[in-house]
N, C-alpha and C positions, 0 to 999 in steps of 0.2 A: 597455556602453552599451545592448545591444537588452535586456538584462536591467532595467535601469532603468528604459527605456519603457514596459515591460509593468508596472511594480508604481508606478502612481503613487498618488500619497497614502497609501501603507504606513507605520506607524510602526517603530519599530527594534524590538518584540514582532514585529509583522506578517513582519517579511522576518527575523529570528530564528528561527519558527516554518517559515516559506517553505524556507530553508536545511536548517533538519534533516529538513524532510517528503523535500528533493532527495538529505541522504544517505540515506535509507532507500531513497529511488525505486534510487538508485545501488548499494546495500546486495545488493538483491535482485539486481539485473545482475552483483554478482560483478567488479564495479569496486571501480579501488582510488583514486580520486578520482571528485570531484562537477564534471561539467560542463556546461555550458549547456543541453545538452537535458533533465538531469534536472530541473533549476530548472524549465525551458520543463513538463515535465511534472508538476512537482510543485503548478506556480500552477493548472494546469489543474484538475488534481486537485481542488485547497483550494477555487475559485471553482464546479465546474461541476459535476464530480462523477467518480465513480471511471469507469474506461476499461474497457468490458466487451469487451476481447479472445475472449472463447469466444461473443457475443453470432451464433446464428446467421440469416446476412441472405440471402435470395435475390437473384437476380441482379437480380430488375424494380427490388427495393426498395432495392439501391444504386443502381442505375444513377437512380431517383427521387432520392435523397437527394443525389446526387453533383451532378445540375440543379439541386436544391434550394440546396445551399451555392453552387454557381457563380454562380445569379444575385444572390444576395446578395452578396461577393466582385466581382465587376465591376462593378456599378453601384457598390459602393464604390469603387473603383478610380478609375471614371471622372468619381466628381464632384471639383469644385473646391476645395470649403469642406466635407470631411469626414476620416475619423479614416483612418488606416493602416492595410489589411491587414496584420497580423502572420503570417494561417495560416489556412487551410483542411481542415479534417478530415468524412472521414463515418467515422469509426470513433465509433459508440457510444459516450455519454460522460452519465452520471448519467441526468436524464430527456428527454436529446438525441439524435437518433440521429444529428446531424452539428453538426458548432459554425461557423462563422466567427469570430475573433478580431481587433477591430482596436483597434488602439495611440491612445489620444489624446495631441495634443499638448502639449508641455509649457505653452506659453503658456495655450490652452483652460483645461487644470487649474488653475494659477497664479490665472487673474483669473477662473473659474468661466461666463465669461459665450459666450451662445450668438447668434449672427447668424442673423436669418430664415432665410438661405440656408441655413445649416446644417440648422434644424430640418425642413427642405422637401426637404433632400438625404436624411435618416435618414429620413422616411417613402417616399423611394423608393427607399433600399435595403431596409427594412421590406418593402416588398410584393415585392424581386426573387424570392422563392422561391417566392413562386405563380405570378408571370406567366412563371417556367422549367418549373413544370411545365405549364401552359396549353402552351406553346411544345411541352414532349414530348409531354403526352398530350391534349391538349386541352383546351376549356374546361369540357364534361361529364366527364372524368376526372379532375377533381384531388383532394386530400384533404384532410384536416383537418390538415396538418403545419402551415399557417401560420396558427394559431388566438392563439397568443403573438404572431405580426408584425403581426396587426391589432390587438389588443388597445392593444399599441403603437404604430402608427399613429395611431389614435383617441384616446388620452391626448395626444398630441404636439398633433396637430389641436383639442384641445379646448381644450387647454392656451393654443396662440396665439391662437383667439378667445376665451374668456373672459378669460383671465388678466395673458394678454401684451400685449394692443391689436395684432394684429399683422392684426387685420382690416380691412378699410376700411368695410366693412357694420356693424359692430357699434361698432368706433371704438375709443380708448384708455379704457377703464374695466374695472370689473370686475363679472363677471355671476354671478349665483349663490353659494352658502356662499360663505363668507370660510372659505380653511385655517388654523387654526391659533390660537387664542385671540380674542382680542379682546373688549372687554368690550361691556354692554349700551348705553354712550355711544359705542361705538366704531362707530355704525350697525346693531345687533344689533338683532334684539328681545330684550326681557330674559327672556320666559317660553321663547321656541321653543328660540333662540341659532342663528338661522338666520339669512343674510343679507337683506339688504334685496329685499324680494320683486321676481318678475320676472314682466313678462307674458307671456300664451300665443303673441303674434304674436313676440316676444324669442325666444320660445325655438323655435320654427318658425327664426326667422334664423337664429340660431343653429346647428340641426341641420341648414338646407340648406349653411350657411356650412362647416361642417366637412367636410360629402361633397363639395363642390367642391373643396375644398383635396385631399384624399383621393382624389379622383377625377383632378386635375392630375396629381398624384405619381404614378397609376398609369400613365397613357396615356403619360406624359414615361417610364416604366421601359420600358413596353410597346412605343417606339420605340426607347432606346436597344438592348436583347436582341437583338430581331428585326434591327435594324440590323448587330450583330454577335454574330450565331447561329452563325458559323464560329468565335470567341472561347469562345461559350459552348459547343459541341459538344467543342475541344481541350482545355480545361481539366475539363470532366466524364470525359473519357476517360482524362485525366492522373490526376485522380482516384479512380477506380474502378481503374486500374493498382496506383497508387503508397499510394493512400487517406489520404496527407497531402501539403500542396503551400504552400509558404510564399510569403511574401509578395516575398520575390524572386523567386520563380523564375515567378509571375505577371506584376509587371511586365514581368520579359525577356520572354514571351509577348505582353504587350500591347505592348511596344516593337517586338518581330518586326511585327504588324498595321499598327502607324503605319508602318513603314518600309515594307511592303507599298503603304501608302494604302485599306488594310483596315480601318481603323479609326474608329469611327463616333462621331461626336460629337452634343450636343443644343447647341449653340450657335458660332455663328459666330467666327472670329476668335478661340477662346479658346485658352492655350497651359495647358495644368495640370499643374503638377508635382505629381502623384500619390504617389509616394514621400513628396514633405515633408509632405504632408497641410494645407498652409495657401497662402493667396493668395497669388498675388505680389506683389510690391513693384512699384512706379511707378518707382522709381529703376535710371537704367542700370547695368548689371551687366558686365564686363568678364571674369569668371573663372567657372567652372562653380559651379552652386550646389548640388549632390552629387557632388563629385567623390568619395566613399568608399562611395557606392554606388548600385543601379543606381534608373533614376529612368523615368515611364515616355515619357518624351519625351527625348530629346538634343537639348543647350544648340549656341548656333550653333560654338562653339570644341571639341565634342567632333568626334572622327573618324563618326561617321554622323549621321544626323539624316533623319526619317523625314517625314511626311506624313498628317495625319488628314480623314477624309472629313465632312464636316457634313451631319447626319438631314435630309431633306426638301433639300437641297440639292446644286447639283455643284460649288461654289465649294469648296477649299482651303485650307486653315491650315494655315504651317508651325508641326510640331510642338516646336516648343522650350520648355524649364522654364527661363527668362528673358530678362528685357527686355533688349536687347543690338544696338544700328545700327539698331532699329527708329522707321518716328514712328508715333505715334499719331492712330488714326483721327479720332475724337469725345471727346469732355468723358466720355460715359460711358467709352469704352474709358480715360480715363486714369485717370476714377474709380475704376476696380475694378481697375484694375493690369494690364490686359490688354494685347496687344498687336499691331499689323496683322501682315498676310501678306506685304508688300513686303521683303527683308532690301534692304540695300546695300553696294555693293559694296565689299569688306575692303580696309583703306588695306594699301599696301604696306612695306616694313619700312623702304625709307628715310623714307619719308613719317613714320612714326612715329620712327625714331630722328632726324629735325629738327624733328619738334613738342617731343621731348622735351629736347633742345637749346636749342630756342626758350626753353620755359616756366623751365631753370635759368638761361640770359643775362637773361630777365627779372627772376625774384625778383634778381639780383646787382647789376643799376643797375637797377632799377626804371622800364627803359623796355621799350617790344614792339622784337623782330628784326624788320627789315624783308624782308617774303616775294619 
């Protein structure tokens, strides 16, 4: 299964080629089977680049790279509508001196399509490996390591104001070239083959419209870190120790914080199952909804269940990955699947075994038990 999650949209060439690069990985170790971390090594491999073990690192420049993957890593962690930490490395890897690895969901892949939220989540995990080194070394020390997370940043944010309508300033259209053919009827001019011209005041909006959006996602990263810089300092240190660190043994860390009430949220009332990597459902849940592995909130039916703290606030959310005896606050909280901070009080087990009594006398003569 976690071997599947990592290779989505592979064709049977694809994970054939995948397979034998993992017996060779295994070949060399002087193994006499291929198992899961050679795969885990061998994708890495094929996608990123070869693993320079002999690469020698000073202590400042792990200990940089190790904040570096961290804050990318937790802020993934802690959004709502984003992909799965899979792993955390600063061992040197092709033209990376640290990766972060996350899993997208199978749904995601399936129907391709991406929600605002999302896009606005990925630009702040984008910028978490600068505003980690800001946090170690300052704002006059940092480096050019995150030259690729803004590049990306900026594509993303351009992306949702020309392309997407995802502006309110610019509106639902599209600004600038048209990607990808279209002919000279198609709105073209026929001699440039550029798109339908744009004015200078367009493109002023435009360029302020993208640094707001860009600017959001930073100061929204730049409270969630600092908020929990105790998160961020454990798992740099886990790292520079261990120098790889998976995406469970993250969660258990962030589950430890919530249980603390160490754990710092950007929104009020919200419960996020982190591990599943997708929203919750509206609908009441009665049974755990990762009972096969660890998740970074515990559901109200596990044996702990911890407590997250909310940025700029001293209000409370219990931390639970589903809806379950809770009511809902507002129209939005039910909109987006969220859920209050009030639990109520767990019916007792006679109470349940005569509800459940009730409801079979009734399917059988089709009248209610009188209570």
């Amino acid at each position: 299964g976690a071997i599947a999650r990592q290779t989505p949209g592979m064709s049977g060439a694809d994970l054939a080629n995948l397979l034998n690069e993992g017996a060779i990985v295994a070949a060399r170790q002087n193994k006499s089977e291929v198992d899961g971390d050679d795969i885990s090594n061998a994708l890495e491999r094929i996608s990123i680049g070869l693993e320079k073990k002999d690469a020698v690192m000073s202590e400042k420049k792990r200990k940089l790279v190790a904040y570096h993957e961290a804050g990318h890593a937790i802020l993934g962690a802690l959004m709502n509508d984003f992909d799965v930490v899979a792993k955390i490395s600063i061992v040197p890897r092709g033209p990376a001196g640290g990766v972060t690895i996350f899993m997208p969901s199978e749904e995601r892949l399936n129907t391709g399509l991406y929600t605002k939220e999302f896009l606005e989540n990925r630009m702040c995990v984008a910028l978490g490996g600068r505003i980690a080194e800001e946090i170690l070394n300052g704002i006059d020390n940092v480096t050019t390591g995150a030259s690729n997370d803004f590049q990306q940043c900026t594509q993303v944010a351009k992306a949702m104001v020309t392309q997407l309508g995802m502006s309110e300033v610019v509106g639902q259209r599209l600004v600038g070239q048209q990607q990808g053919g279209g002919g000279p009827f198609m709105g073209r001019d026929f001699m440039s083959g550029s798109g339908p011209p744009v004015s200078q005041s367009l493109r002023s909006a435009v360029d302020a419209e993208v640094k707001r959006i860009v600017d959001e996602q930073y100061k929204r990263g730049v409270s969630l870190l600092k908020g929990n810089s105790a998160l961020l300092d454990a798992l740099a240190d886990k790292l520079m120790e261990q120098e790889k660190v998976g995406g469970e043994e993250l969660m258990k860390m962030i589950n430890r914080m919530a249980a603390e009430g160490k754990l710092v949220m950007d929104a009020p009332s919200m419960a996020v199952a982190a591990y599943a990597g997708e929203r919750l459902s509206p609908e009441r849940k009665s049974q755990c909804l990762h009972p096969d592995k660890p998740a970074m909130f515990r559901c109200s039916d596990c044996p702990k269940r911890g407590r997250a703290r909310v940025a700029g606030s001293d209000d409370f959310c219990s931390a639970a990955a589903l809806v379950s005896r809770r009511a809902p606050a507002s129209r939005t909280v039910q909109r987006l699947g969220l859920e209050t901070s009030v639990p109520l009080a767990p019916k007792t087990t006679g109470e349940l075994a005569f509800e459940r009594v009730a409801a079979m006398a009734s399917e059988a003569s089709g009248s209610s038990v009188p209570t």
